[in-house]
BAPAGU-349887 format. One record per residue: residue number from 1; residue in one letter; x, y, z of N, C-alpha, C, O in turn. Coordinates in steps of 0.1 Angstrom, whole numbers. Example, Ala and Ser with C-alpha at 12.3 -4.5 7.8 and 13.67 -1.06 7.14 Angstrom:
<recs>
REC 1 a 132 -57 78 123 -45 78 132 -33 78 142 -33 85 .
REC 2 s 128 -22 71 137 -11 71 129 0 79 134 11 80 .
</recs>
This chain:
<recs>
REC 1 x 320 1297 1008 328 1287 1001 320 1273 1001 313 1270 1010 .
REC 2 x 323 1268 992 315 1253 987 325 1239 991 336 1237 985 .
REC 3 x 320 1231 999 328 1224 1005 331 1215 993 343 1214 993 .
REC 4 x 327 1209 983 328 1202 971 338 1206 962 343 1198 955 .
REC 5 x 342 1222 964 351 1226 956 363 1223 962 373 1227 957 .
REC 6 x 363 1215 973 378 1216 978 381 1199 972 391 1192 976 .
REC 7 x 372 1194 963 375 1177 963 379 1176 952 378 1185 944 .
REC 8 x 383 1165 950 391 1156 961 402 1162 965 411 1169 959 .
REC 9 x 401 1157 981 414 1159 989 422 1153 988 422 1140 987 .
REC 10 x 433 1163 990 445 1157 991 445 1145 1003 440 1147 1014 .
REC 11 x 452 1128 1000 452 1122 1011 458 1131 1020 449 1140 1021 .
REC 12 x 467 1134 1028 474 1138 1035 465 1148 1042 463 1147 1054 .
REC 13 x 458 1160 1036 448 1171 1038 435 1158 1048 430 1160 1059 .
REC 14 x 433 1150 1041 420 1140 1048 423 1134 1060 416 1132 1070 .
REC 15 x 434 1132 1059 442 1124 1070 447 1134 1082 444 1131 1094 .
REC 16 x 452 1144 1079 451 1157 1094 433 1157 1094 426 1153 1103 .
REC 17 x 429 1162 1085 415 1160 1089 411 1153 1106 408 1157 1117 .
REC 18 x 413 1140 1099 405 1131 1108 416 1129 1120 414 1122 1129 .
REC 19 x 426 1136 1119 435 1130 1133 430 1146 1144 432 1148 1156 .
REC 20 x 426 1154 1135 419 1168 1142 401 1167 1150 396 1174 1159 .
REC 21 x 395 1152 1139 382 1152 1142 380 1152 1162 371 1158 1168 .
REC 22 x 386 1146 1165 382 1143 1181 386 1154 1191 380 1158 1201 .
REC 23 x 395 1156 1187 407 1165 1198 416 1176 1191 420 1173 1180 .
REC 24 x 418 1185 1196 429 1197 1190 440 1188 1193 440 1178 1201 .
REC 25 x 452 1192 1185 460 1185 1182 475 1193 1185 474 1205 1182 .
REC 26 x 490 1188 1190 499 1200 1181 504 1186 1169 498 1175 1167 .
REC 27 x 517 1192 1162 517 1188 1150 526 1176 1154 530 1171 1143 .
REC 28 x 531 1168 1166 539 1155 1165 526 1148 1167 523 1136 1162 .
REC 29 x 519 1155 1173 505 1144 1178 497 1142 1168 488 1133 1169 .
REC 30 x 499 1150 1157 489 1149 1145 497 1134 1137 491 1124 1135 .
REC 31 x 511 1138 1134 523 1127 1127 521 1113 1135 517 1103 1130 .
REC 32 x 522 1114 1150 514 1102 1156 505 1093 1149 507 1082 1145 .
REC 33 x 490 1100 1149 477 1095 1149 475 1092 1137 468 1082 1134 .
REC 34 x 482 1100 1129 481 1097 1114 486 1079 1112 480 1069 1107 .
REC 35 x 499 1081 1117 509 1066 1113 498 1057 1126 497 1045 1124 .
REC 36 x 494 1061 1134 485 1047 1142 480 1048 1134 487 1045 1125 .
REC 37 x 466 1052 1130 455 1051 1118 456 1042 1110 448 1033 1109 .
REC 38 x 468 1046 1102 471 1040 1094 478 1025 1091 480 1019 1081 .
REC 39 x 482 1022 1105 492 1011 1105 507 1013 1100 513 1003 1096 .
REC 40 x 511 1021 1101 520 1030 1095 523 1029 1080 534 1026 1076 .
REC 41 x 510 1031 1071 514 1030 1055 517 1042 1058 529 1044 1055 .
REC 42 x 511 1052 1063 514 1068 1060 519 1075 1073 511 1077 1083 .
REC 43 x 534 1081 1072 543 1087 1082 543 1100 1078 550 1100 1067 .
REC 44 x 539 1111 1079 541 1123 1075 557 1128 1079 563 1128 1090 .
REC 45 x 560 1131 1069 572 1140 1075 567 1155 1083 556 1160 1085 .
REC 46 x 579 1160 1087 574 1170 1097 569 1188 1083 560 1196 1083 .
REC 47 x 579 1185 1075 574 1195 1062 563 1192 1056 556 1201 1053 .
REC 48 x 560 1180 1052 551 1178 1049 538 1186 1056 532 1196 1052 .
REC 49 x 536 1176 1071 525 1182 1076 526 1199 1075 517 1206 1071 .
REC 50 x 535 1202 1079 533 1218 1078 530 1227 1071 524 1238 1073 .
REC 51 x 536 1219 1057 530 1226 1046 517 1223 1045 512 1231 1037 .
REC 52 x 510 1216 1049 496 1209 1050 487 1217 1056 475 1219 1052 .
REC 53 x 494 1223 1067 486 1228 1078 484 1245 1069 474 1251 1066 .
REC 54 x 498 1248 1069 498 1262 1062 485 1270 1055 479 1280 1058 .
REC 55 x 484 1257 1044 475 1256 1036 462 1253 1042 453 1261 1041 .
REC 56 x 461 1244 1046 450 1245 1058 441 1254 1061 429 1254 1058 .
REC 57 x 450 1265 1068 448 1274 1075 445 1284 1066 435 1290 1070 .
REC 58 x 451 1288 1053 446 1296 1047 431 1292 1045 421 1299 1047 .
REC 59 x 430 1280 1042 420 1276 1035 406 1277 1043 396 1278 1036 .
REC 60 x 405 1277 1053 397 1279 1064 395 1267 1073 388 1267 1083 .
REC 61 x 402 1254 1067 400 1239 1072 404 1237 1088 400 1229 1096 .
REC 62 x 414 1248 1090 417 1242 1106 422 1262 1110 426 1271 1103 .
REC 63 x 421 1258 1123 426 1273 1130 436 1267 1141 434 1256 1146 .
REC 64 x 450 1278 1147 456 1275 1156 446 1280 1167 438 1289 1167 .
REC 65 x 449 1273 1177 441 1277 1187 450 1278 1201 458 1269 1203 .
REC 66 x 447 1288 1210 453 1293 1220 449 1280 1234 458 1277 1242 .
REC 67 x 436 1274 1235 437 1265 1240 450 1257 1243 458 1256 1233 .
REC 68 x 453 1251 1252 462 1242 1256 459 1233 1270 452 1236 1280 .
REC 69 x 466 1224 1269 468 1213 1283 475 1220 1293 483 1229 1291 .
REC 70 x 471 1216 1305 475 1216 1318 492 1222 1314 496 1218 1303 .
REC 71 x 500 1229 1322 517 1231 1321 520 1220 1319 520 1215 1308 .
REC 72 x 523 1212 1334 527 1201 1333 526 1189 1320 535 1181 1318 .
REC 73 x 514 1191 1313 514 1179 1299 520 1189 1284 520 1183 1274 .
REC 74 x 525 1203 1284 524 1210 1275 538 1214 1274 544 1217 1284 .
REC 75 x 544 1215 1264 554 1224 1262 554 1235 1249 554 1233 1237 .
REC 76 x 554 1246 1256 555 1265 1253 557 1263 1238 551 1271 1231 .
REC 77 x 563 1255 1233 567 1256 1215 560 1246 1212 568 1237 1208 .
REC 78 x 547 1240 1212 539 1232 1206 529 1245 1201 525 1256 1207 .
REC 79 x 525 1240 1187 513 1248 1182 501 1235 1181 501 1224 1177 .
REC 80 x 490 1243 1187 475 1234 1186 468 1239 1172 465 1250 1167 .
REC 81 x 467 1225 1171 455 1227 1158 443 1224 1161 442 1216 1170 .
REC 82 x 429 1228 1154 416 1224 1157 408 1226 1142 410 1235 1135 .
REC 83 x 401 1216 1140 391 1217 1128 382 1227 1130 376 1229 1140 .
REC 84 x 380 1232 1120 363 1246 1117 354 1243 1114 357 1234 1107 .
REC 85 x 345 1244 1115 329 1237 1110 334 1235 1095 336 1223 1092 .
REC 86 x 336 1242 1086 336 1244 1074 347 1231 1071 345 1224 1061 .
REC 87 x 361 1228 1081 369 1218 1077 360 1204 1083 366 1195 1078 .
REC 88 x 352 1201 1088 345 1196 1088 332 1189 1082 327 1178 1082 .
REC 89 x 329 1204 1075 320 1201 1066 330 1194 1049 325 1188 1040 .
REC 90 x 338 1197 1051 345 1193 1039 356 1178 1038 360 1172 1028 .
REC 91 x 357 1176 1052 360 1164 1054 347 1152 1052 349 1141 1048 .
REC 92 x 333 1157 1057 324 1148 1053 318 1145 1037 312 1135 1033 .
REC 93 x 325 1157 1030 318 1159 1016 330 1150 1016 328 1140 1010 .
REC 94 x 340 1151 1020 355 1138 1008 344 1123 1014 339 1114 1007 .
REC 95 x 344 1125 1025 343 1105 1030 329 1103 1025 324 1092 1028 .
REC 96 x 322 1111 1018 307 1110 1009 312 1102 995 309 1092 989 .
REC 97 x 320 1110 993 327 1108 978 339 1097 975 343 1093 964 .
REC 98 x 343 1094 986 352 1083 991 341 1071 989 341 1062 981 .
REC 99 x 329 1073 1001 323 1058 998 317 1056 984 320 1046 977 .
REC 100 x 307 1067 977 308 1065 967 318 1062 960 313 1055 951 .
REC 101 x 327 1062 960 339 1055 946 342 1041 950 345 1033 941 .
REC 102 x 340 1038 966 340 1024 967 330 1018 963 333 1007 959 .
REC 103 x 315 1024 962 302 1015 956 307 1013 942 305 1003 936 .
REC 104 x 312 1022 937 315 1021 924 325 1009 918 325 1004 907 .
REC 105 x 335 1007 929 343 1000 924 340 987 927 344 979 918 .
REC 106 x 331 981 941 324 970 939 310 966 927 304 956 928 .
REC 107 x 308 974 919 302 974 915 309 967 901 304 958 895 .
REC 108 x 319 973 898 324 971 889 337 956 888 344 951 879 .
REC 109 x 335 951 906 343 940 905 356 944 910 365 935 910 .
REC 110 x 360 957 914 372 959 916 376 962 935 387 966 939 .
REC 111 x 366 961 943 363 959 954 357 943 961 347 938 955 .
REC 112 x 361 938 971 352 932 980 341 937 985 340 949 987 .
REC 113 x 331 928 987 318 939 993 307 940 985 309 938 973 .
REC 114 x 296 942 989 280 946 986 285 956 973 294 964 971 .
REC 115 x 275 950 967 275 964 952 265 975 960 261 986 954 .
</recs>
């Protein structure tokens, strides 16, 4: 599969992205990091992400993974998520194509910033 064919991403699809880049995640902690990130312009609802992930997961962007925290920090009905090389590779092709549209739009006056 061709990471380019997945672009542009969905915001939301970009945004689990990057709340997955550091750490496996389950899915309140993903709704978390998202709304820090963001300052909370963007709250996922809990369908939202899911359907997000669903798709995801078909897609080959993230896998559940059996990994987990210590008992004590974990509870039995959390599912973990983790990025794949390939969701990876395709999160870098969006933020390639992201800064390009910002050169473009300073270029054109419609950005702050170096042309």
């Amino acid at each position: 599969m061709d990471a380019a064919s997945f672009l542009p991403l969905p915001p939301v699809t970009f945004h689990i992205l990057l709340a997955l880049a550091d750490e496996d995640r389950h899915g309140y902690a993903i709704i978390q990091d998202v709304a820090a990130r963001t300052g909370g312009e963007l709250k996922l609802s809990a369908g939202t992400l899911y359907r997000s992930i669903q798709r995801m997961l078909e897609q080959g962007l993230v896998i559940e993974t059996r990994d987990r925290p210590a008992p004590e920090e974990d509870d039995e009905r959390r599912r973990y998520y983790r990025i794949t090389k390939f969701g990876i590779e395709v999160a870098r092709a969006e933020a390639r194509r992201l800064t390009q549209l910002v050169k473009f739009a300073r270029q054109s006056g419609f950005a702050a910033g170096k042309a």
